[in-house]
N, C-alpha and C positions, 0 to 999 in steps of 0.2 A: 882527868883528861890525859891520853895515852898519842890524842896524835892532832894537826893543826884540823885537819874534819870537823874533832871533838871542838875542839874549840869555836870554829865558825859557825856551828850547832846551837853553841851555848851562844854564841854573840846572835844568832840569829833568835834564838828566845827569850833576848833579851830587848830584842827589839830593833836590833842594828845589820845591816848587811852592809859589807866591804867590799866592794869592786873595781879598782882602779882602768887593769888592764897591765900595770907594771906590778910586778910580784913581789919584789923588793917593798915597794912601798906599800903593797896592799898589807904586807907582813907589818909594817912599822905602824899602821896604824891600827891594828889590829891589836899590838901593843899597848898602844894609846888609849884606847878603849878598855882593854882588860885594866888599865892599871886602874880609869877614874872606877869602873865597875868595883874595882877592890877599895877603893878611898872612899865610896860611897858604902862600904860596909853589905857590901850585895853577893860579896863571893869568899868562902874559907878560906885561908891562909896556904893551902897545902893545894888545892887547886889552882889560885893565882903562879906560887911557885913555878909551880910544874906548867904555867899558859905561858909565863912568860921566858923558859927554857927551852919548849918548843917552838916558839917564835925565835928568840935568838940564835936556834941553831938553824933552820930552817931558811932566813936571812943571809947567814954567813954562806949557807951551801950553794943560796941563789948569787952572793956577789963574785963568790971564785968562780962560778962559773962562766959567769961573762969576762 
């Protein structure tokens, strides 16, 4: 996973779509879901890593900017 796309790609074939409408929060839960998807043993260790670095940063660049 190289970018948040990649990511709502894989949350989308996984069965989940995220839409709030606030971005901030669509990112946090996004999160949320990648994390239980990895506790459930349904995604490598090295892709989890990397989903939830790109949320995290993705997140911060949405809050400074408001």
């Amino acid at each position: 996973m190289k970018t948040i796309y990649d990511i709502q790609q894989f949350l989308k074939k996984m069965g989940t779509i995220i839409y709030i409408g606030d971005r901030a929060a669509d990112l946090e839960l996004m999160e949320m879901e990648i994390r239980q998807i990895f506790e459930s043993n349904l995604m490598d260790v090295k892709d989890y890593q990397m989903a939830i670095l790109l949320l995290r940063q993705e997140r911060q660049r949405v809050l400074e900017k408001k």
